[in-house]
DSSP file (Angstrom, degrees, kcal/mol; ACC not computed):
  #  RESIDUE AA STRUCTURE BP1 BP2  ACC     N-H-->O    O-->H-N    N-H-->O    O-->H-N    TCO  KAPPA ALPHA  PHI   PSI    X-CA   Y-CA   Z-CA
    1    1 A X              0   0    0      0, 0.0     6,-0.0     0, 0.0     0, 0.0   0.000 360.0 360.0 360.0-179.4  -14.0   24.9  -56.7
    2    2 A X        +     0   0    0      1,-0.2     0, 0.0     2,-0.1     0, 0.0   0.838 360.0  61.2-103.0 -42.1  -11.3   25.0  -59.2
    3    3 A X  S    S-     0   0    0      1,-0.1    -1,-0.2     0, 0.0     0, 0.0   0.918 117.1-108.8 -55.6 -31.7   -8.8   22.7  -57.3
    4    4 A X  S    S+     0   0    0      1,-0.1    -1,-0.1     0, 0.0    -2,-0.1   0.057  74.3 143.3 122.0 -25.5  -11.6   19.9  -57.6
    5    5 A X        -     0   0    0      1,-0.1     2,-0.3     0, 0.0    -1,-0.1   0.043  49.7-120.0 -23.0 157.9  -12.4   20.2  -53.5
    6    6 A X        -     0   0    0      0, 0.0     2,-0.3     0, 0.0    -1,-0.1  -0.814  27.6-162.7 -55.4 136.6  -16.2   19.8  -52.3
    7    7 A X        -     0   0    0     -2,-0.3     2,-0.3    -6,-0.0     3,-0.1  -0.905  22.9-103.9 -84.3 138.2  -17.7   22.4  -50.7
    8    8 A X        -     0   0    0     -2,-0.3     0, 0.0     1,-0.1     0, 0.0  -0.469  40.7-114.3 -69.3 132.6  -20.9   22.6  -48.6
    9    9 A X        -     0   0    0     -2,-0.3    -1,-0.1     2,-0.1     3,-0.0  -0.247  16.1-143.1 -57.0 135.7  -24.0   24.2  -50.3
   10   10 A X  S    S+     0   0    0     -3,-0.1     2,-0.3     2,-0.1    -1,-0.1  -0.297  77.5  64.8-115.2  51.5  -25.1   27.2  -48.9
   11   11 A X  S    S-     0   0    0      4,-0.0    -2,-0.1     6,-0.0     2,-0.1  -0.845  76.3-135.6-144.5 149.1  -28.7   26.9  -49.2
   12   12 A X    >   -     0   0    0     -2,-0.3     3,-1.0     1,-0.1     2,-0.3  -0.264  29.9 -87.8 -90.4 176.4  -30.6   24.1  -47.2
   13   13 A X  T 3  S+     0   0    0      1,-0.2    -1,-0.1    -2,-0.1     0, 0.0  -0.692 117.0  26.9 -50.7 124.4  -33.3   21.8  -48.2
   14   14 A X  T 3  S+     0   0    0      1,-0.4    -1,-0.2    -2,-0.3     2,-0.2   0.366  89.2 125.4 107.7 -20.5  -36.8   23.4  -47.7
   15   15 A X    <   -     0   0    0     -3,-1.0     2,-0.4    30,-0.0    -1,-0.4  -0.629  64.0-123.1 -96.1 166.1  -35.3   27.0  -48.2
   16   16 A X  B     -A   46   0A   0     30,-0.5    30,-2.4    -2,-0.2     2,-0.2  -0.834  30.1-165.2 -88.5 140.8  -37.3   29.5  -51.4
   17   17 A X        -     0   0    0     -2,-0.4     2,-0.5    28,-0.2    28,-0.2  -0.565  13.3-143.0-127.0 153.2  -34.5   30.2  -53.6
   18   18 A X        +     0   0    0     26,-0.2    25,-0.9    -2,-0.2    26,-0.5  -0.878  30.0 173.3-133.6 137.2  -35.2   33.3  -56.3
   19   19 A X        -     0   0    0     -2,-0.5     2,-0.5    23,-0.3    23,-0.1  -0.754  37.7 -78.3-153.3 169.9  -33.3   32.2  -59.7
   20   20 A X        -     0   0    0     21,-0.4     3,-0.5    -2,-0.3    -2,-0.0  -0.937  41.1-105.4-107.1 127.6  -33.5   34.1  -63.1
   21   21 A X  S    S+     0   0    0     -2,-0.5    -1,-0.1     1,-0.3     0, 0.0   0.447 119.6  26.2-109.2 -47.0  -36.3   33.8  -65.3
   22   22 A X  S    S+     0   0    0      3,-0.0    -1,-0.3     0, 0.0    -3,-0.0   0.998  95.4 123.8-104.2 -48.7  -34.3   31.4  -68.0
   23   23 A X        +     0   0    0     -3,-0.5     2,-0.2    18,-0.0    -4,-0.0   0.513  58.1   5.4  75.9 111.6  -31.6   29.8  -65.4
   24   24 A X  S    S-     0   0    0     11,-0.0     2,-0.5    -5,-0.0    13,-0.2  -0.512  80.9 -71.1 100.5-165.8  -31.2   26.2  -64.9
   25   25 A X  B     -C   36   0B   0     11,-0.9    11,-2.1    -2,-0.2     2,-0.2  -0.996  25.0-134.7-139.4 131.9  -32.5   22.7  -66.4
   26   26 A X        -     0   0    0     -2,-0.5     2,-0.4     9,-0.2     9,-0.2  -0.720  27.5-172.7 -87.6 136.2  -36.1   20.9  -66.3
   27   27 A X        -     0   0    0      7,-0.4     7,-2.5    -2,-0.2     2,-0.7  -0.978   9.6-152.7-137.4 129.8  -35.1   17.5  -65.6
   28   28 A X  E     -D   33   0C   0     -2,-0.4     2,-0.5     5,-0.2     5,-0.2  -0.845  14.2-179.3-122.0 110.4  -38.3   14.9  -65.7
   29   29 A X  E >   -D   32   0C   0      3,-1.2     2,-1.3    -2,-0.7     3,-1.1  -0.939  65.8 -47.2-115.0 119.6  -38.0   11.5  -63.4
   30   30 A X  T 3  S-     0   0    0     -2,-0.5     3,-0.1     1,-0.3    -2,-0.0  -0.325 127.1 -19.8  54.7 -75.0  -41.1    9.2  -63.7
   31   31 A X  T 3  S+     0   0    0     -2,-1.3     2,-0.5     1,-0.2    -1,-0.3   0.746 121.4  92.9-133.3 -36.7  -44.1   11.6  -63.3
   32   32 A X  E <   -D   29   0C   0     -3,-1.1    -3,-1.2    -4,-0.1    -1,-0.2  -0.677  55.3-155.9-111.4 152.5  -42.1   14.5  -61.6
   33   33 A X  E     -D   28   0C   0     -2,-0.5     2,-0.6    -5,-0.2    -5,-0.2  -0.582  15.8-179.6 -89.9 119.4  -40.4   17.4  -62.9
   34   34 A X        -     0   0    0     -7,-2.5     2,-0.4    -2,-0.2    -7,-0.4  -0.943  28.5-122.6-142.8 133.8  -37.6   19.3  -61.2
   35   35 A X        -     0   0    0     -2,-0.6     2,-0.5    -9,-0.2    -9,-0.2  -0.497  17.9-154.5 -43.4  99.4  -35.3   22.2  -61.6
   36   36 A X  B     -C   25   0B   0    -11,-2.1   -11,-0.9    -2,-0.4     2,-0.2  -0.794  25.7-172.3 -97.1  97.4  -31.5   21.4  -61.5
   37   37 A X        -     0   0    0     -2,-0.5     2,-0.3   -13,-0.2     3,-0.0  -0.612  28.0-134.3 -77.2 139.9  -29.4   25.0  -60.3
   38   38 A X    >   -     0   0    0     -2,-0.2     3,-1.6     1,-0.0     4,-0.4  -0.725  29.8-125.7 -83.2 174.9  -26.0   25.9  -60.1
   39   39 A X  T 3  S+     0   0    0     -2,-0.3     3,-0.5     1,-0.3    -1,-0.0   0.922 109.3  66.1 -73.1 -26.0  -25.8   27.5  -56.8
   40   40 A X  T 3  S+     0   0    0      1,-0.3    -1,-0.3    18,-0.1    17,-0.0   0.461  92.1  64.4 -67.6 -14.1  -24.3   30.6  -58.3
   41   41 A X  S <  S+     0   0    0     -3,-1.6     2,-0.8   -22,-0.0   -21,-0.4   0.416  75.6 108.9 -84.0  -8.9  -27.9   31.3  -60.2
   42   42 A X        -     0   0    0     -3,-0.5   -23,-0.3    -4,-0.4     3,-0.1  -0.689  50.5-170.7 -69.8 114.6  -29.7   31.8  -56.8
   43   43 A X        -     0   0    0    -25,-0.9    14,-0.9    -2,-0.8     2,-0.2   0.955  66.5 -19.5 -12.8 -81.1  -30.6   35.5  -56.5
   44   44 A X  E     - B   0  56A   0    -26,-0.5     2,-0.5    12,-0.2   -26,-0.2  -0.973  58.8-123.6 167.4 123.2  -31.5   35.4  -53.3
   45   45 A X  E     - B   0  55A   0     10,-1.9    10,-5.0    -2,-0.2     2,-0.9  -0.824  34.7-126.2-109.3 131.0  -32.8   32.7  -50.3
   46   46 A X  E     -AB  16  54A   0    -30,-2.4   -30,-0.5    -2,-0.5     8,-0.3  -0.755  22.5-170.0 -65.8 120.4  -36.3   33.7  -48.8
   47   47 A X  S    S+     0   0    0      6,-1.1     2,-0.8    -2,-0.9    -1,-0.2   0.827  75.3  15.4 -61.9 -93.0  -35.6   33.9  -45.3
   48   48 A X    >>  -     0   0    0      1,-0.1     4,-3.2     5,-0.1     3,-0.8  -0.814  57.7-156.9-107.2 119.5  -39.5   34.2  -44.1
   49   49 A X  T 34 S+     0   0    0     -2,-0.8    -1,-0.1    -3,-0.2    -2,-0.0   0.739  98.5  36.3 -32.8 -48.5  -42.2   33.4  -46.7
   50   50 A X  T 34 S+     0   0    0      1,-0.1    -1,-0.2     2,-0.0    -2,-0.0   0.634 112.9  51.5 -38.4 -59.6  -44.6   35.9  -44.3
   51   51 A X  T <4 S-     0   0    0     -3,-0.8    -2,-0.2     2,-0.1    -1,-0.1   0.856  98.8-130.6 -92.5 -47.0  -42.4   38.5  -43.1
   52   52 A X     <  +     0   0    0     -4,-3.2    -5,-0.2     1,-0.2    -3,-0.0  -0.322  54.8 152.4 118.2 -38.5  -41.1   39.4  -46.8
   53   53 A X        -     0   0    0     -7,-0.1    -6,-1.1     1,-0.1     2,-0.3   0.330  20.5-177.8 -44.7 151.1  -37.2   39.2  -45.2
   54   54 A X  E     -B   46   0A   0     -8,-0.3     2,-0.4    -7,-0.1    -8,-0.2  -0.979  17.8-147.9-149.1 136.1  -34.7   38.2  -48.1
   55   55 A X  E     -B   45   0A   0    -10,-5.0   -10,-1.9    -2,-0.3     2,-0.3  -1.000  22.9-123.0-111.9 151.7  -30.9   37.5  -48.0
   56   56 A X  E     -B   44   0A   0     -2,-0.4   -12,-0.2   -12,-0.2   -13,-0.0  -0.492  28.6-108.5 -68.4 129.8  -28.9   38.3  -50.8
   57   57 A X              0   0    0    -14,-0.9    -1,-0.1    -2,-0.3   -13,-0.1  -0.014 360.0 360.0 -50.0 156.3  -26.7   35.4  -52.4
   58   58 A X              0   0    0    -14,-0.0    -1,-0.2     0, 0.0   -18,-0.1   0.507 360.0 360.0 -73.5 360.0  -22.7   35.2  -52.2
């Protein structure tokens, strides 16, 4: 936020996230690799992997 505040994440641990093709940073710690987001590059949170259901990001 622009005041400096924390805010709570709106995506959980666990959830599939959809991001844009160049979007984000490869970060490598010891042997594994992981993809560092702002939240504001999520597309879109899978609801169910199964069912296909999708919500669209704020």
């Amino acid at each position: 936020m622009q005041d400096g505040s924390i805010r709570p994440l709106l995506v959980k641990t666990g959830e599939t996230v959809l991001f844009g093709k160049y979007a984000g940073q490869t970060v490598k710690l010891d042997d594994d690799e992981y993809l560092v987001l702002k939240e504001e590059d999520i597309l879109g949170v899978i609801e169910n992997a199964s069912g296909g259901q999708a919500r669209k990001a704020a």
